[in-house]
N, CA, C and O atoms as a GROMACS GRO file, in nm:
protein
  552
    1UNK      N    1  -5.106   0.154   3.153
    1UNK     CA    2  -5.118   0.179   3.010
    1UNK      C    3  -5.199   0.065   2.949
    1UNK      O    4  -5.167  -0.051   2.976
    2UNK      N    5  -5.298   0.090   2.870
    2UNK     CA    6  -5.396  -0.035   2.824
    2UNK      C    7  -5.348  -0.016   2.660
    2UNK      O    8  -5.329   0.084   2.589
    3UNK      N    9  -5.340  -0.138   2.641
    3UNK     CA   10  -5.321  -0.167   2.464
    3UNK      C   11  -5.441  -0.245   2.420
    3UNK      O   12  -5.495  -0.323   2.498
    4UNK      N   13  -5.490  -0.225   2.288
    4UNK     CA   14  -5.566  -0.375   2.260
    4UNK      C   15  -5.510  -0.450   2.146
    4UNK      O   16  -5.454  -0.418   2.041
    5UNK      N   17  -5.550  -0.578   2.210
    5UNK     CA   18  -5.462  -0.682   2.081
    5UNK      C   19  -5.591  -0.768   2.048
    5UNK      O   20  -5.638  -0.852   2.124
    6UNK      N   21  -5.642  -0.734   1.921
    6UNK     CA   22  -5.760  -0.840   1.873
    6UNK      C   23  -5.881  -0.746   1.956
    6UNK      O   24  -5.845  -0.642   2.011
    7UNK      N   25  -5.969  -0.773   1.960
    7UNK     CA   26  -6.073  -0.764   2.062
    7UNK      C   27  -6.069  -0.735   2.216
    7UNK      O   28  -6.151  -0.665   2.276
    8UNK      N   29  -5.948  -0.807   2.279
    8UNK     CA   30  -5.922  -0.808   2.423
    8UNK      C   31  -5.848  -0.697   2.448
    8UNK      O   32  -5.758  -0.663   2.371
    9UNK      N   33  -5.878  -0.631   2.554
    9UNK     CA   34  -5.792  -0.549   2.591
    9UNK      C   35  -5.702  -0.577   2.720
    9UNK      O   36  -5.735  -0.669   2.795
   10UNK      N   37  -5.566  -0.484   2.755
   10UNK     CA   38  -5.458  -0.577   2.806
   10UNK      C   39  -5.372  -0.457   2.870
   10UNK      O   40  -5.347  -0.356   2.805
   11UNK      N   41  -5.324  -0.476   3.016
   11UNK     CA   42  -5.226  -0.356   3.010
   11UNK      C   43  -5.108  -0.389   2.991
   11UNK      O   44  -5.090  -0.510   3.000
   12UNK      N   45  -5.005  -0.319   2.962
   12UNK     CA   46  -4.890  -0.327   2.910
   12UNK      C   47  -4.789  -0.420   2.988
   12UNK      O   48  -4.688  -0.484   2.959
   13UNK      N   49  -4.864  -0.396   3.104
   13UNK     CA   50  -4.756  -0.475   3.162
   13UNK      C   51  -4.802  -0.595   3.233
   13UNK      O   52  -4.763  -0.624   3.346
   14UNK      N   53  -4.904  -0.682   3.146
   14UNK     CA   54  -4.956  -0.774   3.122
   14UNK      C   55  -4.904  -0.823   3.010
   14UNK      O   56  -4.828  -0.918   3.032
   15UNK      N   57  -4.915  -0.798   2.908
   15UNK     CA   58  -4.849  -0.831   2.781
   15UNK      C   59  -4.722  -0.871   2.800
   15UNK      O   60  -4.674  -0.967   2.740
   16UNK      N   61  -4.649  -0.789   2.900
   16UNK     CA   62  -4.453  -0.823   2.913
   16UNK      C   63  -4.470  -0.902   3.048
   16UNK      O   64  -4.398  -0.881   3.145
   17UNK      N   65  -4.571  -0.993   3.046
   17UNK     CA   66  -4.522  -1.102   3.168
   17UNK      C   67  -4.430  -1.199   3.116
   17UNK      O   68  -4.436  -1.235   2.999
   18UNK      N   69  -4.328  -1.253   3.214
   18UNK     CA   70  -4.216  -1.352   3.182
   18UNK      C   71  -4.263  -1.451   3.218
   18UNK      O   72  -4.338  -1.462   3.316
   19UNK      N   73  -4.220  -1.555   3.132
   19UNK     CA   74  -4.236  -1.711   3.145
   19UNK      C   75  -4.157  -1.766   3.177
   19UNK      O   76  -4.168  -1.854   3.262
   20UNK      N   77  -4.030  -1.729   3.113
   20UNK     CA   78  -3.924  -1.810   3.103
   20UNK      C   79  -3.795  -1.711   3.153
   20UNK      O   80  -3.784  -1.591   3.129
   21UNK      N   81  -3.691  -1.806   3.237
   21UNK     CA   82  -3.564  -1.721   3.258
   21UNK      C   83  -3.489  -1.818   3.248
   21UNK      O   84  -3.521  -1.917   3.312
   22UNK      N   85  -3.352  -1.824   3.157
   22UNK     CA   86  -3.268  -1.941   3.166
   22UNK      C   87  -3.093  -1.860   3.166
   22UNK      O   88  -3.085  -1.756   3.101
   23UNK      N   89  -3.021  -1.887   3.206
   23UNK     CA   90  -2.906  -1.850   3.209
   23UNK      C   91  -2.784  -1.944   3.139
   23UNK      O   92  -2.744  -2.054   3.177
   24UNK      N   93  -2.750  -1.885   3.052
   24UNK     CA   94  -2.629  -2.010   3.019
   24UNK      C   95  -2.440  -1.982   3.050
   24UNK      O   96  -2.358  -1.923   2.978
   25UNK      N   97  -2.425  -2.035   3.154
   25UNK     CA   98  -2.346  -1.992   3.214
   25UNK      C   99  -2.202  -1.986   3.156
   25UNK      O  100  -2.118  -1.931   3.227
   26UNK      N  101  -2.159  -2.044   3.016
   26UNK     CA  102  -2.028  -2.050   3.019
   26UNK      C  103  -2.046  -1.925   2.879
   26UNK      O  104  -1.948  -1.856   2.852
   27UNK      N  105  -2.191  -1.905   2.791
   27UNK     CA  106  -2.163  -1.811   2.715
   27UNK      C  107  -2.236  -1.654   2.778
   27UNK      O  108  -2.271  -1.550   2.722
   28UNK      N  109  -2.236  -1.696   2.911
   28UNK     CA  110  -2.317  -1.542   2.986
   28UNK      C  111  -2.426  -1.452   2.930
   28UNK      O  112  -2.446  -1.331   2.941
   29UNK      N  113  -2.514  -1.585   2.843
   29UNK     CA  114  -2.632  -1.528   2.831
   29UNK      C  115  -2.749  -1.501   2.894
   29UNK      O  116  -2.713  -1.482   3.010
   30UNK      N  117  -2.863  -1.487   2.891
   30UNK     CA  118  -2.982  -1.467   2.955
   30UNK      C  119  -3.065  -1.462   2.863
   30UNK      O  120  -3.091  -1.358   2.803
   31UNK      N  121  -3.135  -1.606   2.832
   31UNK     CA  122  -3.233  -1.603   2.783
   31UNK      C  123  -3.378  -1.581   2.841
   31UNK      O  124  -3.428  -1.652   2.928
   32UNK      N  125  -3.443  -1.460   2.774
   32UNK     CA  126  -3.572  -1.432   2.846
   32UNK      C  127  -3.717  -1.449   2.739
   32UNK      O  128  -3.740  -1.400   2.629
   33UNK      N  129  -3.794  -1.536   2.821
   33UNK     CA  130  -3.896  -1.582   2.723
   33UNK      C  131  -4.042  -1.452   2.770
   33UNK      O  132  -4.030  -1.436   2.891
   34UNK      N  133  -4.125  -1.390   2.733
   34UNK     CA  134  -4.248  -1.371   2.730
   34UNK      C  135  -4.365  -1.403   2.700
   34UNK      O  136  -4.389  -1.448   2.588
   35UNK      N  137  -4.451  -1.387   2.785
   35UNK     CA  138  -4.616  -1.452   2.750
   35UNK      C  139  -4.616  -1.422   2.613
   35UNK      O  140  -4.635  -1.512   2.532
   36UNK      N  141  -4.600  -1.332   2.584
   36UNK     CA  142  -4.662  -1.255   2.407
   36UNK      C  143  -4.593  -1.350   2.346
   36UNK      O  144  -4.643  -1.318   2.238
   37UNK      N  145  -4.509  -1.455   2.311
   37UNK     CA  146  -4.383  -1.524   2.294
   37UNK      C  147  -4.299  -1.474   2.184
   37UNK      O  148  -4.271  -1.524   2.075
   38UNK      N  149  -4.245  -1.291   2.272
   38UNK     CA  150  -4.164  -1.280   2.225
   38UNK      C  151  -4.032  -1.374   2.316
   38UNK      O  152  -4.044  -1.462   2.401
   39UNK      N  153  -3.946  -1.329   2.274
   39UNK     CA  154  -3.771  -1.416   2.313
   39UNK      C  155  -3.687  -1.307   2.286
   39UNK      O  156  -3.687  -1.238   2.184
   40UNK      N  157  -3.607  -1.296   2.397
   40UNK     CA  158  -3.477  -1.165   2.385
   40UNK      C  159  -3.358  -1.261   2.468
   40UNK      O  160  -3.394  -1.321   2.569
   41UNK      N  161  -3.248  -1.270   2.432
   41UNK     CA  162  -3.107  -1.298   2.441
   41UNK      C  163  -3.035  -1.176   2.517
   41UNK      O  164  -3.001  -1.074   2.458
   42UNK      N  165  -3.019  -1.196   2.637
   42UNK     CA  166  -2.911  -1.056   2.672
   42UNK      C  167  -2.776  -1.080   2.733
   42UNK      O  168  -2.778  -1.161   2.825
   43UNK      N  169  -2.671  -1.033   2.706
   43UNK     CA  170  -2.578  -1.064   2.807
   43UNK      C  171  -2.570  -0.998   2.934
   43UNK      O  172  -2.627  -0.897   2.976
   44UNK      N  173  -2.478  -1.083   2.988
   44UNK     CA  174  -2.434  -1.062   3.147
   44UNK      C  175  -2.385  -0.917   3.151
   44UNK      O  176  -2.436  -0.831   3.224
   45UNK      N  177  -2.257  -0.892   3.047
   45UNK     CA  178  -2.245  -0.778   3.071
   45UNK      C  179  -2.317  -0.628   3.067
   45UNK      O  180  -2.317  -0.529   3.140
   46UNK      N  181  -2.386  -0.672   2.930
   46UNK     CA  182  -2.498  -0.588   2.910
   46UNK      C  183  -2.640  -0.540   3.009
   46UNK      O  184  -2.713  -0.441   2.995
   47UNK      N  185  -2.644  -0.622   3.083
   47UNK     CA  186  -2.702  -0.613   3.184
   47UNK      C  187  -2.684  -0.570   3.318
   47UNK      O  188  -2.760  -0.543   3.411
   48UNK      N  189  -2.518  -0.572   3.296
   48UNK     CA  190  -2.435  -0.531   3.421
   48UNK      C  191  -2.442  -0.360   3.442
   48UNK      O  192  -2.455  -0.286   3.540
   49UNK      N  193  -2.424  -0.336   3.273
   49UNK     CA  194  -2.389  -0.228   3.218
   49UNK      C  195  -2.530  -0.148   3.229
   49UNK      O  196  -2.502  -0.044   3.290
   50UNK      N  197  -2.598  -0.149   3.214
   50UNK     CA  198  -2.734  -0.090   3.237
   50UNK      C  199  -2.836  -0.145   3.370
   50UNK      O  200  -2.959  -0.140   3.365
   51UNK      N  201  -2.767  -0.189   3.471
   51UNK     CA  202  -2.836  -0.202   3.596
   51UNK      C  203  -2.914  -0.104   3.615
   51UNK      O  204  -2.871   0.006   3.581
   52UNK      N  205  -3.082  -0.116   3.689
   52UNK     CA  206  -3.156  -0.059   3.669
   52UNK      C  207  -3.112   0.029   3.821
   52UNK      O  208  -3.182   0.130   3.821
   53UNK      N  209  -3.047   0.029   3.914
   53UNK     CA  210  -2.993   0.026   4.032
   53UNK      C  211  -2.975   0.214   4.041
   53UNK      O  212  -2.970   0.278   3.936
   54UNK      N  213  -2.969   0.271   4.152
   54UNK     CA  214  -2.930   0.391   4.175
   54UNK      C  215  -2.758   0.379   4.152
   54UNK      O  216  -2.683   0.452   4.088
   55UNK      N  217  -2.732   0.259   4.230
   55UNK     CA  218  -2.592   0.300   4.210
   55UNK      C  219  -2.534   0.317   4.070
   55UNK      O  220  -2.416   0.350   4.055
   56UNK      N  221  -2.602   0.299   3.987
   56UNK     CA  222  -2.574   0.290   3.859
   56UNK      C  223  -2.607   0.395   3.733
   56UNK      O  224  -2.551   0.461   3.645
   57UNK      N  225  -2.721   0.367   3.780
   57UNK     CA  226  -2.849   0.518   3.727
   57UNK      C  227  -2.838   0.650   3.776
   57UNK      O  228  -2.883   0.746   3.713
   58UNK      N  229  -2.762   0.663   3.916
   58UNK     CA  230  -2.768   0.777   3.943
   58UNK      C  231  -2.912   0.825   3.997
   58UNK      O  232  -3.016   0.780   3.948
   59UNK      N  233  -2.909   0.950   4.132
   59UNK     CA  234  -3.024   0.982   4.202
   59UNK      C  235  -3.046   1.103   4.078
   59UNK      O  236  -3.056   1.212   4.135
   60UNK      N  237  -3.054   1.114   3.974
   60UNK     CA  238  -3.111   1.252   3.913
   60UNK      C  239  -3.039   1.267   3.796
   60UNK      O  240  -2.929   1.218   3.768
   61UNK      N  241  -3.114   1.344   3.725
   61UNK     CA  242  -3.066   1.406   3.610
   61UNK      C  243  -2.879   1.409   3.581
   61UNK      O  244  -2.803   1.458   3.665
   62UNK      N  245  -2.830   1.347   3.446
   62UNK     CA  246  -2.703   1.315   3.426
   62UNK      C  247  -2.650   1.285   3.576
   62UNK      O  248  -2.566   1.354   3.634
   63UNK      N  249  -2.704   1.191   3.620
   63UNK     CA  250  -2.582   1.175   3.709
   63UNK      C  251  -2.541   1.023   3.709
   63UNK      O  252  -2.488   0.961   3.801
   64UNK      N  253  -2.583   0.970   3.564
   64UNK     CA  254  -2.558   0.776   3.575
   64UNK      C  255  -2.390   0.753   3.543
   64UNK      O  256  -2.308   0.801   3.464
   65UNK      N  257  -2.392   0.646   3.659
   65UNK     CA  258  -2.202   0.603   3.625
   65UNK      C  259  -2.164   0.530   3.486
   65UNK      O  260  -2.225   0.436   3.434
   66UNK      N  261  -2.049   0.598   3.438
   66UNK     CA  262  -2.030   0.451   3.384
   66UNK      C  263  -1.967   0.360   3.363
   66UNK      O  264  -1.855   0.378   3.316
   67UNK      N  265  -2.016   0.216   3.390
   67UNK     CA  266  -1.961   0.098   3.391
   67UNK      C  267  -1.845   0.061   3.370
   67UNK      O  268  -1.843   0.034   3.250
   68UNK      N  269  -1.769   0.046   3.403
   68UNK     CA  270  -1.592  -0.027   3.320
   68UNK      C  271  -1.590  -0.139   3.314
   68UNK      O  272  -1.672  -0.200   3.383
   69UNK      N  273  -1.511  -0.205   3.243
   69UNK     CA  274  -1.455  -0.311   3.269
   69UNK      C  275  -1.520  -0.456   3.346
   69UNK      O  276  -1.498  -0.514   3.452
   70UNK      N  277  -1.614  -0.479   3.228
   70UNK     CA  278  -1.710  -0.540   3.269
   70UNK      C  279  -1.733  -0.651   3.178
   70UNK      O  280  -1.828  -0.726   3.204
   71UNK      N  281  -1.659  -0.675   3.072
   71UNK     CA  282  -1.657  -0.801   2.974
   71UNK      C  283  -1.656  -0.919   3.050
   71UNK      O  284  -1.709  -0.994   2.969
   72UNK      N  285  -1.646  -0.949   3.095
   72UNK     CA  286  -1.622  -1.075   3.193
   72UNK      C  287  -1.737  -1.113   3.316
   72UNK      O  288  -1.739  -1.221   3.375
   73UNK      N  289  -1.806  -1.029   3.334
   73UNK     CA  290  -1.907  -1.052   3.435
   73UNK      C  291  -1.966  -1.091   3.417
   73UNK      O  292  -2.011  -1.076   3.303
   74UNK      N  293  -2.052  -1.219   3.544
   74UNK     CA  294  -2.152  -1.348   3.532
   74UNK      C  295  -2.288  -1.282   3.626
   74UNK      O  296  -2.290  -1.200   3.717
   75UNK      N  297  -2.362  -1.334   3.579
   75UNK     CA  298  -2.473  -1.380   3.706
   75UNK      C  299  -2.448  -1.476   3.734
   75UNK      O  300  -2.428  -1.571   3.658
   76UNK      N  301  -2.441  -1.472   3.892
   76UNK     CA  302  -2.416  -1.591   3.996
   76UNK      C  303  -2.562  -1.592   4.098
   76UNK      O  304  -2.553  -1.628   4.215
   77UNK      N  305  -2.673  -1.555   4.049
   77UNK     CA  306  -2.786  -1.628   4.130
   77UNK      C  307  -2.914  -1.485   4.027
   77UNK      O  308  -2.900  -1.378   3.968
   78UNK      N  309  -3.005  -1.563   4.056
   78UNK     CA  310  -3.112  -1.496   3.967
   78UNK      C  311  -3.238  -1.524   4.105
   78UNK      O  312  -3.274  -1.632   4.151
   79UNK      N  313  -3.278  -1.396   4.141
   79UNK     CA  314  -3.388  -1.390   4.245
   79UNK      C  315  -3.568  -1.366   4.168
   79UNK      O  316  -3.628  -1.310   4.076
   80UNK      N  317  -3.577  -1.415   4.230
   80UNK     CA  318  -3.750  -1.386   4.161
   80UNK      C  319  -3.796  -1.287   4.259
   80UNK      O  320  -3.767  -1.296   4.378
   81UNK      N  321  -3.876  -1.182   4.202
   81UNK     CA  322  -3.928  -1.079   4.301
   81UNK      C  323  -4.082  -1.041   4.298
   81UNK      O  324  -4.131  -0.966   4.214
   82UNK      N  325  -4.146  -1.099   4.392
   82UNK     CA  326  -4.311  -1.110   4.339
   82UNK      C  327  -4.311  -1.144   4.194
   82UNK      O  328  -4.210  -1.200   4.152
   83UNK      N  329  -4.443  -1.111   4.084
   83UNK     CA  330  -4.420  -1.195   3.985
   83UNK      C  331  -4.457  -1.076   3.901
   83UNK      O  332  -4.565  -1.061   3.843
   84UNK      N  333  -4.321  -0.966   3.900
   84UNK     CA  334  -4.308  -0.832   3.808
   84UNK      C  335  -4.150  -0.828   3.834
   84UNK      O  336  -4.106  -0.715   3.814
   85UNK      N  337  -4.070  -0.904   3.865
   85UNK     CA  338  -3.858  -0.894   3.863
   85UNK      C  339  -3.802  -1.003   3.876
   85UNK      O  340  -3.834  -1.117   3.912
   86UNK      N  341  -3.715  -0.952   3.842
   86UNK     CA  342  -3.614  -1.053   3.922
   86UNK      C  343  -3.484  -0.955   3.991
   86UNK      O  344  -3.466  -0.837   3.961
   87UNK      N  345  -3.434  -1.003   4.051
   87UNK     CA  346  -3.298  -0.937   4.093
   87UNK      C  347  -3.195  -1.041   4.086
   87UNK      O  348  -3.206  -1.158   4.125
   88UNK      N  349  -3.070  -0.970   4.019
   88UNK     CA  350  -2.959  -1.052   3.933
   88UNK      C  351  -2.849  -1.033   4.046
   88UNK      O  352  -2.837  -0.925   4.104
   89UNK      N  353  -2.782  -1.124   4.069
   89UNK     CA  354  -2.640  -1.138   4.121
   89UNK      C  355  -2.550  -1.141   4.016
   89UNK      O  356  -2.561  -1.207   3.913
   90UNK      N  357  -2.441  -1.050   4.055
   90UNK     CA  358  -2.353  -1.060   3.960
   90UNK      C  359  -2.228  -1.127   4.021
   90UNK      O  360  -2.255  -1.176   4.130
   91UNK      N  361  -2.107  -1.144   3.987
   91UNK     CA  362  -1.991  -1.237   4.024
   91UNK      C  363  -1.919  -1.124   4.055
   91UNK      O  364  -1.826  -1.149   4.131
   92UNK      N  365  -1.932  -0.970   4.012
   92UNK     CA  366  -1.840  -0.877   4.060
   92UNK      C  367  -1.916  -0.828   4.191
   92UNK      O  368  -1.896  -0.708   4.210
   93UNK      N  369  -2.005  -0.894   4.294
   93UNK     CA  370  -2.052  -0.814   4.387
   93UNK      C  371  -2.192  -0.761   4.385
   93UNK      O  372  -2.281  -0.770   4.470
   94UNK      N  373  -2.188  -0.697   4.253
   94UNK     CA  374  -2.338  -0.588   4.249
   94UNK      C  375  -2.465  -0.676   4.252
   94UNK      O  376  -2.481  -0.778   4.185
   95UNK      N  377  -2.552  -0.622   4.341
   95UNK     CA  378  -2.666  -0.716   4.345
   95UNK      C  379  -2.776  -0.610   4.384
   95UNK      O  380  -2.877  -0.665   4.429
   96UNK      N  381  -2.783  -0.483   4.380
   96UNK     CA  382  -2.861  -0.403   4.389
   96UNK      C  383  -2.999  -0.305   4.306
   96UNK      O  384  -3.057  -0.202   4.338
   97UNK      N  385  -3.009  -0.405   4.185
   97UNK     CA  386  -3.104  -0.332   4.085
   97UNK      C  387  -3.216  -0.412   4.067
   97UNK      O  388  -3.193  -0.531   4.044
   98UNK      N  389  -3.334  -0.377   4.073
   98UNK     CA  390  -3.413  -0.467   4.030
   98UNK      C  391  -3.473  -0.434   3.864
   98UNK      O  392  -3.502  -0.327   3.810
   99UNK      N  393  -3.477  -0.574   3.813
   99UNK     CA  394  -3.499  -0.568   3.665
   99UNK      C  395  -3.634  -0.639   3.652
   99UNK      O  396  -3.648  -0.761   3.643
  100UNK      N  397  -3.756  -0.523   3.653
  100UNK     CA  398  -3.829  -0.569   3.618
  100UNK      C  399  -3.923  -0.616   3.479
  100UNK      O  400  -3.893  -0.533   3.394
  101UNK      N  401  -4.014  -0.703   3.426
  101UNK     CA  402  -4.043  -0.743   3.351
  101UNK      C  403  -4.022  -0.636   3.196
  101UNK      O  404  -3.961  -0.657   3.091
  102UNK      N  405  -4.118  -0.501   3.253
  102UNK     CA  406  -4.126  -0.385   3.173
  102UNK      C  407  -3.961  -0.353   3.112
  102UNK      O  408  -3.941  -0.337   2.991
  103UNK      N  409  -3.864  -0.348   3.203
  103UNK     CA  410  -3.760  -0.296   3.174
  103UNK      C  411  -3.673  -0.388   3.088
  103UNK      O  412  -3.568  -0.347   3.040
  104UNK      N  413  -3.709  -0.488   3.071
  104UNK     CA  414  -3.578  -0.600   3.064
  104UNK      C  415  -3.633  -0.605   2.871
  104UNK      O  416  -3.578  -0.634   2.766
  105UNK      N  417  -3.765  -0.560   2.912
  105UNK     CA  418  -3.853  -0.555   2.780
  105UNK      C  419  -3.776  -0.444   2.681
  105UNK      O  420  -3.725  -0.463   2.571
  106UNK      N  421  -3.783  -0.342   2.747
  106UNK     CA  422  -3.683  -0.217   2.713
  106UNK      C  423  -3.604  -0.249   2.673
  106UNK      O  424  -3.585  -0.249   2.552
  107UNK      N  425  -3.508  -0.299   2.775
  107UNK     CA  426  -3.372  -0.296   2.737
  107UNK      C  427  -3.358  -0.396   2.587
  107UNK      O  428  -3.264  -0.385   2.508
  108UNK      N  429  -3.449  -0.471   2.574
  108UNK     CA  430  -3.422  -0.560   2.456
  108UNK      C  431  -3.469  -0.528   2.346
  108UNK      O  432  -3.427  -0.580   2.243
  109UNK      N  433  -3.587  -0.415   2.346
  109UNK     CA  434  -3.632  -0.375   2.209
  109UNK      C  435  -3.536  -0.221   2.248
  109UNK      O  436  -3.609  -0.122   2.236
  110UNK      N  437  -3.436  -0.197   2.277
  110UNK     CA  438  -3.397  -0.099   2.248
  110UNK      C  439  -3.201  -0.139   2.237
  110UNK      O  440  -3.134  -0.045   2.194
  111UNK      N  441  -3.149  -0.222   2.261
  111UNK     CA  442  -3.044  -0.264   2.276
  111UNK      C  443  -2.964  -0.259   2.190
  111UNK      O  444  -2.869  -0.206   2.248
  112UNK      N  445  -2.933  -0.277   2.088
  112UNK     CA  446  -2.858  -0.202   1.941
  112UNK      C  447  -2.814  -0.064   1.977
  112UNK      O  448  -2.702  -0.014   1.964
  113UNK      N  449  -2.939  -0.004   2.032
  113UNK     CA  450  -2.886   0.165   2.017
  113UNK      C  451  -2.823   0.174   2.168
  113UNK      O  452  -2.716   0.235   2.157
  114UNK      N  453  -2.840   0.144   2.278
  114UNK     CA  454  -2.789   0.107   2.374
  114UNK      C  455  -2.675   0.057   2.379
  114UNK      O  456  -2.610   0.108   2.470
  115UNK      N  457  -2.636   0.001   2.340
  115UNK     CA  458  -2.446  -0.098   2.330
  115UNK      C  459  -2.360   0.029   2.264
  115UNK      O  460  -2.247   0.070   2.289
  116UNK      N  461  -2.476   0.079   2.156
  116UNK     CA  462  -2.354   0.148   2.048
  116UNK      C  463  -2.274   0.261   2.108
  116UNK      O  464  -2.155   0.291   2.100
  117UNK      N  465  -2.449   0.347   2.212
  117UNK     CA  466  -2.413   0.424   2.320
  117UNK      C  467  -2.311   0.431   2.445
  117UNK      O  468  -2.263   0.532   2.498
  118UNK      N  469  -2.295   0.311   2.474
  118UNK     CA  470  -2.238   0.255   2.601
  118UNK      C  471  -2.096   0.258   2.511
  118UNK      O  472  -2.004   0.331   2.549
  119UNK      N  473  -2.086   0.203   2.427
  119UNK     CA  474  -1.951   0.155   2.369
  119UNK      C  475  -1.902   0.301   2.272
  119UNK      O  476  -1.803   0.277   2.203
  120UNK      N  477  -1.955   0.439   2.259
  120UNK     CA  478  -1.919   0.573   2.252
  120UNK      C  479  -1.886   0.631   2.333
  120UNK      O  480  -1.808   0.724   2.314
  121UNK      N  481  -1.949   0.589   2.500
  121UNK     CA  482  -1.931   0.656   2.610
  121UNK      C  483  -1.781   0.620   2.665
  121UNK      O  484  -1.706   0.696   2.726
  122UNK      N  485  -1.759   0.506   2.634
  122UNK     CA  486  -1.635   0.417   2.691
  122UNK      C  487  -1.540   0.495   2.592
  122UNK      O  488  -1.477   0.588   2.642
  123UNK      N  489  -1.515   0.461   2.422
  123UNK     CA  490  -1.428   0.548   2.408
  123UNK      C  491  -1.410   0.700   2.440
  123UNK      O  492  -1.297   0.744   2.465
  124UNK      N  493  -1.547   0.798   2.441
  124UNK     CA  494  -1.461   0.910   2.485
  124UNK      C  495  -1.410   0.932   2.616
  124UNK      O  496  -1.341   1.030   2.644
  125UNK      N  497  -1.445   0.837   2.702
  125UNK     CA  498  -1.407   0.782   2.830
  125UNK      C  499  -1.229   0.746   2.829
  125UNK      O  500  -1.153   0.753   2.926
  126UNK      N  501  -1.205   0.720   2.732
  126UNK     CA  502  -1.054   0.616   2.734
  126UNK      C  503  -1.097   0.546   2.819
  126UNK      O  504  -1.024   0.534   2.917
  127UNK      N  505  -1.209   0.481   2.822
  127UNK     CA  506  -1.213   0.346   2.899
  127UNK      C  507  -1.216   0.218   2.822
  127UNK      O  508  -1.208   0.206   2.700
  128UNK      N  509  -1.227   0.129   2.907
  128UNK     CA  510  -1.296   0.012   2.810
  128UNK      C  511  -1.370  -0.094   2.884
  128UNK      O  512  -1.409  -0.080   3.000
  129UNK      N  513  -1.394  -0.224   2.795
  129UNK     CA  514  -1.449  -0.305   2.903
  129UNK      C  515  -1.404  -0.416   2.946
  129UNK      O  516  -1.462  -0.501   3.014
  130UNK      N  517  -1.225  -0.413   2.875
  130UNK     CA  518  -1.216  -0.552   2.956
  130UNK      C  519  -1.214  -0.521   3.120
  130UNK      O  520  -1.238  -0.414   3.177
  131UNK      N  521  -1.169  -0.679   3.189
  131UNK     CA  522  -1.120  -0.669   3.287
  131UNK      C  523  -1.006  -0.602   3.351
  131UNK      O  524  -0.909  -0.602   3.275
  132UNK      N  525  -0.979  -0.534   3.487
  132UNK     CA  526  -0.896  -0.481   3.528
  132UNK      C  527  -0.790  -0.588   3.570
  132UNK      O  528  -0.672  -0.550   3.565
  133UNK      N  529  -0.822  -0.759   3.623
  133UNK     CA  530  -0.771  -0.813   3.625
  133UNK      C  531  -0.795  -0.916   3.549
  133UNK      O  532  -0.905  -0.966   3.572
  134UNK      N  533  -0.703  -0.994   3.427
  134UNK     CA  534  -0.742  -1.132   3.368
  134UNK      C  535  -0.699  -1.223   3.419
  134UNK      O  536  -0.577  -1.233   3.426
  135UNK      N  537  -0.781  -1.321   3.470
  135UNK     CA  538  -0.825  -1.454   3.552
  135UNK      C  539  -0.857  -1.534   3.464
  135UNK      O  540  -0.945  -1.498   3.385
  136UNK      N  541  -0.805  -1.646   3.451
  136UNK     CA  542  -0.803  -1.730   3.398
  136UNK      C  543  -0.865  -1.890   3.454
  136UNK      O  544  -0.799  -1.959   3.531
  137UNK      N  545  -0.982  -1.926   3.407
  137UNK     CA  546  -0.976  -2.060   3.502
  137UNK      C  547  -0.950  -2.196   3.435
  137UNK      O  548  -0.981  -2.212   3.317
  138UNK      N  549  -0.909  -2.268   3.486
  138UNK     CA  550  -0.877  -2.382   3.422
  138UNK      C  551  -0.924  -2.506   3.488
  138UNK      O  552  -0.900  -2.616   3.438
   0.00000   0.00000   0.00000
């Protein structure tokens, strides 16, 4: 997809190259910087919650899971994947999605309507998101 910005022209997924990845581990954020210098804030869970992953997404039409009980989940290692992903470790296990530049882009200019979704699905779910077990560390 080609955009132009000014005079230059650019493909899209040039524009959403990452610069920056920082994790802050005790408020389970993910700060993500872009060339364009935009800046998006995401959480752990939120990210957990929308893994770009089959196991998650589902092979086809309505068939994506959804998430429980997931307030509490960390990234515990951040992989770089050529220089278009990363792939996220999480502390519950899952390490199977790759989140690339384009998507993470997504997920952040679309995220408001996304949470509100996720967090409609859960109540008509009678689910929720805390933990199944609370762990406490001290």
């Amino acid at each position: 997809m080609l955009g132009q910005f000014g005079s230059a022209f650019f493909t899209l997924e040039q524009y959403m190259l990452v610069k920056k990845v920082h994790y802050h581990q005790k408020s389970k954020l993910l700060d993500i910087f872009f060339e364009n210098d935009f800046h998006t804030t995401l959480s752990a869970e939120f990210l957990r919650v929308y893994s770009p992953s089959a196991e998650v997404r589902g092979h086809g039409p309505n068939t994506a899971k959804l998430v429980t009980n997931k307030k509490a989940v960390s990234i515990s290692k951040i992989n770089p994947v050529g220089h278009y992903a990363v792939r996220l470790v999480f502390d519950d296990g899952h390490n199977s999605g790759l989140y690339s530049w384009q998507y993470l882009h997504q997920l952040a200019t679309t995220q408001e309507t996304l949470w509100q979704q996720y967090l409609d699905k859960l109540s008509s779910s009678k689910a929720t998101r805390e933990p199944l077990i609370n762990i406490k560390m001290v």
